[in-house]
N, C-alpha and C positions, 0 to 999 in steps of 0.2 A: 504494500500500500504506500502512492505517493505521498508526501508531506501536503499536498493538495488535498486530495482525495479524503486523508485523516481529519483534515479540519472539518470540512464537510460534513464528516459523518460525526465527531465531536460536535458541531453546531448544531445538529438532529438533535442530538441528546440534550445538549444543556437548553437551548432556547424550545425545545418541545416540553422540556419539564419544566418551566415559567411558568411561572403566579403573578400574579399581577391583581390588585383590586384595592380595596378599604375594609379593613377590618371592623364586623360591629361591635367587638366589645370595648375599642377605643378613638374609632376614626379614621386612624392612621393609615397611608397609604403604604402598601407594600410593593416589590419586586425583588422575588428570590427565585433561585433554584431549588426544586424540591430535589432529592436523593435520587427519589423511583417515585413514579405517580401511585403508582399501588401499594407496596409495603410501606414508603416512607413520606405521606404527605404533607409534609410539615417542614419549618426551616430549622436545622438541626446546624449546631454551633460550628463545630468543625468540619462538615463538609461544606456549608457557604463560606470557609476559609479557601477551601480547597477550590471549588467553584470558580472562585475570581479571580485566583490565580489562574487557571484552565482557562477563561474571560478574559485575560489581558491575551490569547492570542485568538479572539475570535469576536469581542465585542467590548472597548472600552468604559462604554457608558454603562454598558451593564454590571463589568465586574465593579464599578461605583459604588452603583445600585444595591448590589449584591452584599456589599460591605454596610453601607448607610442602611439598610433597613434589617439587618444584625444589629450594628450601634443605637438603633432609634428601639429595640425593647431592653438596654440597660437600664438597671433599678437606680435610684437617687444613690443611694447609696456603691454604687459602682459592679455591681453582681447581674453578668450577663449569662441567661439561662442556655442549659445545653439543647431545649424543643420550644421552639413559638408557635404556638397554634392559629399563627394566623386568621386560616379559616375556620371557623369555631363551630361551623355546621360539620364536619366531620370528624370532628374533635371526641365527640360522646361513643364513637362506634370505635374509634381508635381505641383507646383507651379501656373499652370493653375487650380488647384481645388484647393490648402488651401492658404491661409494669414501669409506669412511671411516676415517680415521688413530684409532686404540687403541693404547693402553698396555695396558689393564686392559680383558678382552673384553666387561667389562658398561656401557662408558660411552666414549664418546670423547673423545681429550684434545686438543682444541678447544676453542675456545671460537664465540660469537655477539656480534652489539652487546648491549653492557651495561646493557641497559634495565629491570635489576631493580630497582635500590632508587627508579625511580619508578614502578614497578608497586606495589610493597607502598606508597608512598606514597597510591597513588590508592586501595588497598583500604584500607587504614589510615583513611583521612577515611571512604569508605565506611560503613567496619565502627563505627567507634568503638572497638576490640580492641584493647585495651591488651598482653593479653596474646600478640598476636598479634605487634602491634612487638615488643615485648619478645625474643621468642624469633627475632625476623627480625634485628635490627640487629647482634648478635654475625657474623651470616655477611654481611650487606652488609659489614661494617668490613674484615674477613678477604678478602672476595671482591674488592674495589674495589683493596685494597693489593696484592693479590696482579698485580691487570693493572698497578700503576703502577711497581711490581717488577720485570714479568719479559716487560712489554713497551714500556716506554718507558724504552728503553736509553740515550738520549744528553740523558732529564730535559727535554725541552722539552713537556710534558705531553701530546704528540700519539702515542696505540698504536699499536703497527704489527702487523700483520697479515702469517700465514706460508702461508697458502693461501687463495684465493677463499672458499669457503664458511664464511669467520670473518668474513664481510660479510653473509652472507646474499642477498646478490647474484651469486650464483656464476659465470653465463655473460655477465656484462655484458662490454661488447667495449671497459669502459674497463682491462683485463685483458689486453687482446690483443697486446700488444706484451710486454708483460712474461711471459706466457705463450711467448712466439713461436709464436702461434697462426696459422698458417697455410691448415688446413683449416677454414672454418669451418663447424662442425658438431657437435652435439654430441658423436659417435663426436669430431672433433679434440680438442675439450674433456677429453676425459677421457684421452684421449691425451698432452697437455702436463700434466697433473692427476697423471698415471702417474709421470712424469718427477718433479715436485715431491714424490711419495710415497718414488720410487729415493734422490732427494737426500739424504730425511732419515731415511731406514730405520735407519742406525747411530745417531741424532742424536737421534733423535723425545722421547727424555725430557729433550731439554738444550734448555728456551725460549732460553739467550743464546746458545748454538750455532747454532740454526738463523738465527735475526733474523742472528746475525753472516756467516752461511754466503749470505747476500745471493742467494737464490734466490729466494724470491715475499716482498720486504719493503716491504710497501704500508704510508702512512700514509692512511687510506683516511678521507674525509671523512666519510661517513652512519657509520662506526661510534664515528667522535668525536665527531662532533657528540652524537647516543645518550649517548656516555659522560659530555658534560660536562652534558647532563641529569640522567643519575644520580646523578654529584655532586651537583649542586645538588639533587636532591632527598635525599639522603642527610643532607647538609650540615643542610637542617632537620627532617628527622627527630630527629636528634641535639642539638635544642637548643641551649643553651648551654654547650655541653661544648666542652672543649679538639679533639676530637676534631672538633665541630663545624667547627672553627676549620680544620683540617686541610683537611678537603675542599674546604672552599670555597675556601680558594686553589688545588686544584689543577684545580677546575673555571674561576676566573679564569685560570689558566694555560693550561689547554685550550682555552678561548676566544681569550684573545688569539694563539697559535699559530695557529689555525683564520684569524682575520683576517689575522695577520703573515706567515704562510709557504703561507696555499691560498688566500688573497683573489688573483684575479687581475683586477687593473687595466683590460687590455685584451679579456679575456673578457668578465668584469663576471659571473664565477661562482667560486666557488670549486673548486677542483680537487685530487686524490689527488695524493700525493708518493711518487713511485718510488725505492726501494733506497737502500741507506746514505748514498747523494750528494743526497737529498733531490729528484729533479728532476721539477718539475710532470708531472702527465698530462694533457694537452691536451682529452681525449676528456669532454665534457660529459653527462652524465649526470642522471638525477634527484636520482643524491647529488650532488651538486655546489647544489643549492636547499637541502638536506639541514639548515644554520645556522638558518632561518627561524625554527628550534623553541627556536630560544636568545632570553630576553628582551632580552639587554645587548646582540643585533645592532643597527650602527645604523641609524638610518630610510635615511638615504642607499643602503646596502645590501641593503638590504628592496629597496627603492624599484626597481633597476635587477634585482633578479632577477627582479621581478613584472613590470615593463617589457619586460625583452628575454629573459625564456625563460618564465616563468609566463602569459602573457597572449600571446604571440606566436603565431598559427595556422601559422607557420612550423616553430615548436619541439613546444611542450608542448601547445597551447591546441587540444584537436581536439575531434572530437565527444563524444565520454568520455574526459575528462583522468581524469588525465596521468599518459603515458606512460611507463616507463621510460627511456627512449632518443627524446632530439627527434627529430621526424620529419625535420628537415634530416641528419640522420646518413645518411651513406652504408650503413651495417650496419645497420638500422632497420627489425624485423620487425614488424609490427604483429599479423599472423595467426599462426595454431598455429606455435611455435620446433620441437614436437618433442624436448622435454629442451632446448633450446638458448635457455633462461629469461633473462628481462630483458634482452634484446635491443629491445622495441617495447612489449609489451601492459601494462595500465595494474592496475597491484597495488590494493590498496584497502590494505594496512598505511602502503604511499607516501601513498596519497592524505590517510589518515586525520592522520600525520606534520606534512606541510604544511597542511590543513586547521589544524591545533592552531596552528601557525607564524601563518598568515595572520592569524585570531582576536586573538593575542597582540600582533600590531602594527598593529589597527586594520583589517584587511582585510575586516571580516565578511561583505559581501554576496560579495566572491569566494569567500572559504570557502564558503558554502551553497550558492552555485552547483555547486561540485566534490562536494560534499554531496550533493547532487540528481541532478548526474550519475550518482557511485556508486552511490546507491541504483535509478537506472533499468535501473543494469547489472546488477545484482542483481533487482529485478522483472521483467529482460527472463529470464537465466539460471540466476538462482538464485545460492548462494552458491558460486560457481567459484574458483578455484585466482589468476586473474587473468582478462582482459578484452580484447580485442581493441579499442583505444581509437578506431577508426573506426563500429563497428557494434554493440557492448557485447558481440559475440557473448562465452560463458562460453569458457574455455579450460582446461587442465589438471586438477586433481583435481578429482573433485566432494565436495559437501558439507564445503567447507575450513573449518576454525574460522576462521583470524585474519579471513576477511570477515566476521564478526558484529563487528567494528568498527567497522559502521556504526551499531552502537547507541549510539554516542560520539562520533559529528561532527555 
């Protein structure tokens, strides 16, 4: 497929999955990309991150758009939800089939990895729209303080996380123990999911309540690593502002945390840190590569993820990388989960992620390799949900936005 031809078919997806209207539970005019019109009808946090990035090579005003009406449902207090129900007429049927935590019936009070203020970065250089930073930076400032607030309770700059799906990774089985997942399945999943909901039923509007009430209190690598991205891209947004000044150390601080407390030695990956006693999760995963995307990693540790899990036909290294879950995992589904997601099959937001990594430390011919693959899983199925990383076969939703992020690796 030409570089022509893929835009093409990338512009089918993202401007066929357009919303557009006035919301009635507040007025407010929208325009997003939904995920998938069918399973995911709603604007969901980090894939309209992903979205507008995929937008700056197919419609600039949109990927604007696409950002400004994310920013326009942050709360006064700076907490941008991970689902906006935009349209509030489908809202009641949604919710009658999946599991999502609300305060307020029009948005969930969640959150996703915080990949916004390098998205409005990458549209910002895009755009040239002055007035576009302009009206973004007041809610990154607000948004970024707000997680360093109310989820990094003991200040060692590393967020912690109160349910699976504030990773975006929801059924990964580096979960499993801390779950006390048993059945595995996604009926079990939602099951110990149920359990995490009972917990916090009384609690749900108190963030230091629930972190403190040490039921699902993940320091979960892929959404720090994300965060200490956004800083730093926040950081120079904000020029030479005091405020500038601000982020950047607390992305130096997320960083060094990420090496000092999830760098493991004898793994030679980094790893999540389970409940208030800080204690590694052994279970390797693709977040655990997740750092690669940070420039200040150093070669050394580049060096041995790409060696002994990035390159390894053991692990990650299959016919259409890579996988969610090495193939040496014992729980390592490669084919249809059935709802029971990022267990085996190979994402293209992942892929895209490390791609970016590799590039940044000198990797490029690996990067286009993974590049190539992506895109074959894509000319083989089309833009699928995820990937089946032995045979590309397509899996899960169809016509998903975030794979038109192959227009960016």
């Amino acid at each position: 497929m030409q570089r022509p031809e893929l835009e093409l078919a990338a512009q089918d997806i993202l401007l066929g999955n357009l919303r557009r209207g006035t919301a009635e539970w507040n007025g407010q005019e929208y325009s997003f990309v939904v995920p998938s019109l069918t399973g995911y009808p709603f604007q969901w946090f980090w894939d309209s991150c992903f979205h507008a990035i995929a937008l700056i090579h197919i419609d600039l005003n949109q990927a604007k758009a696409e950002l400004d009406t994310l920013m326009s449902a942050a709360l006064t207090n700076g907490f941008i939800p991970h689902i906006i129900f935009w349209e509030s007429e489908k809202r009641d049927y949604f919710l009658s089939r999946n599991l999502v935590a609300t305060i307020n019936p029009n948005f969930s009070s969640t959150i996703q990895p915080p990949i916004l203020a390098y998205a409005v970065e990458r549209v910002y250089h895009a755009t040239g729209d002055e007035a576009f930073l302009q009206r973004s930076l007041p809610v990154l400032v607000k948004y970024y303080r707000w997680l360093k607030e109310n989820r990094d309770p003991d200040g060692d700059g590393l967020l912690a996380i109160i349910q699976p799906e504030e990773a975006g990774t929801d059924c990964s089985p580096k979960y499993d123990e801390i779950l006390g997942l048993t059945d595995l399945s996604n009926k079990g999943f939602i099951e110990a999911l149920n359990k995490i909901y009972s917990s916090y039923e009384l609690i749900r509007s108190d963030e230091t309540g629930m972190l403190n009430a040490d039921v699902f209190h993940v320091e979960d690598v892929l959404v720090n690593s994300i965060y200490a991205l956004g800083l730093q891209s926040l950081a120079r947004l904000l020029g030479n502002s005091i405020e500038s000044l601000e982020f950047r150390d607390d992305a130096s601080k997320t960083m060094e945390s990420l090496v000092n407390k999830c760098w493991d030695v004898d793994t030679e990956a980094f790893l999540d840190l389970n409940g208030l006693q800080e204690i590694p999760n052994r279970t390797v995963t693709i977040s655990s590569l997740m750092p690669i995307i940070l420039p200040d990693l150093s070669p050394d540790i580049v060096k041995r993820l790409v060696e002994k899990w990035i390159i390894s036909e053991d692990h990650f290294w299959l016919p259409y990388p890579l996988p969610s879950v090495p193939a040496s995992n014992s729980k390592f589904i490669p084919g249809d989960p059935h709802g029971f997601i990022w267990r085996g099959p190979s994402w293209i937001n992942t892929n895209w992620f490390i791609t970016k990594g590799l590039k940044l430390h000198g990797y490029q011919e690996l990067a286009d390799d993974i590049s190539a693959k992506s895109l074959a899983c894509i000319q083989k199925s089309g833009f699928r949900e995820y990937y089946n990383p032995y045979t590309g076969e397509g899996l899960g939703a169809k016509n998903f936005g975030w794979s038109t992020l192959i227009l960016d690796m």
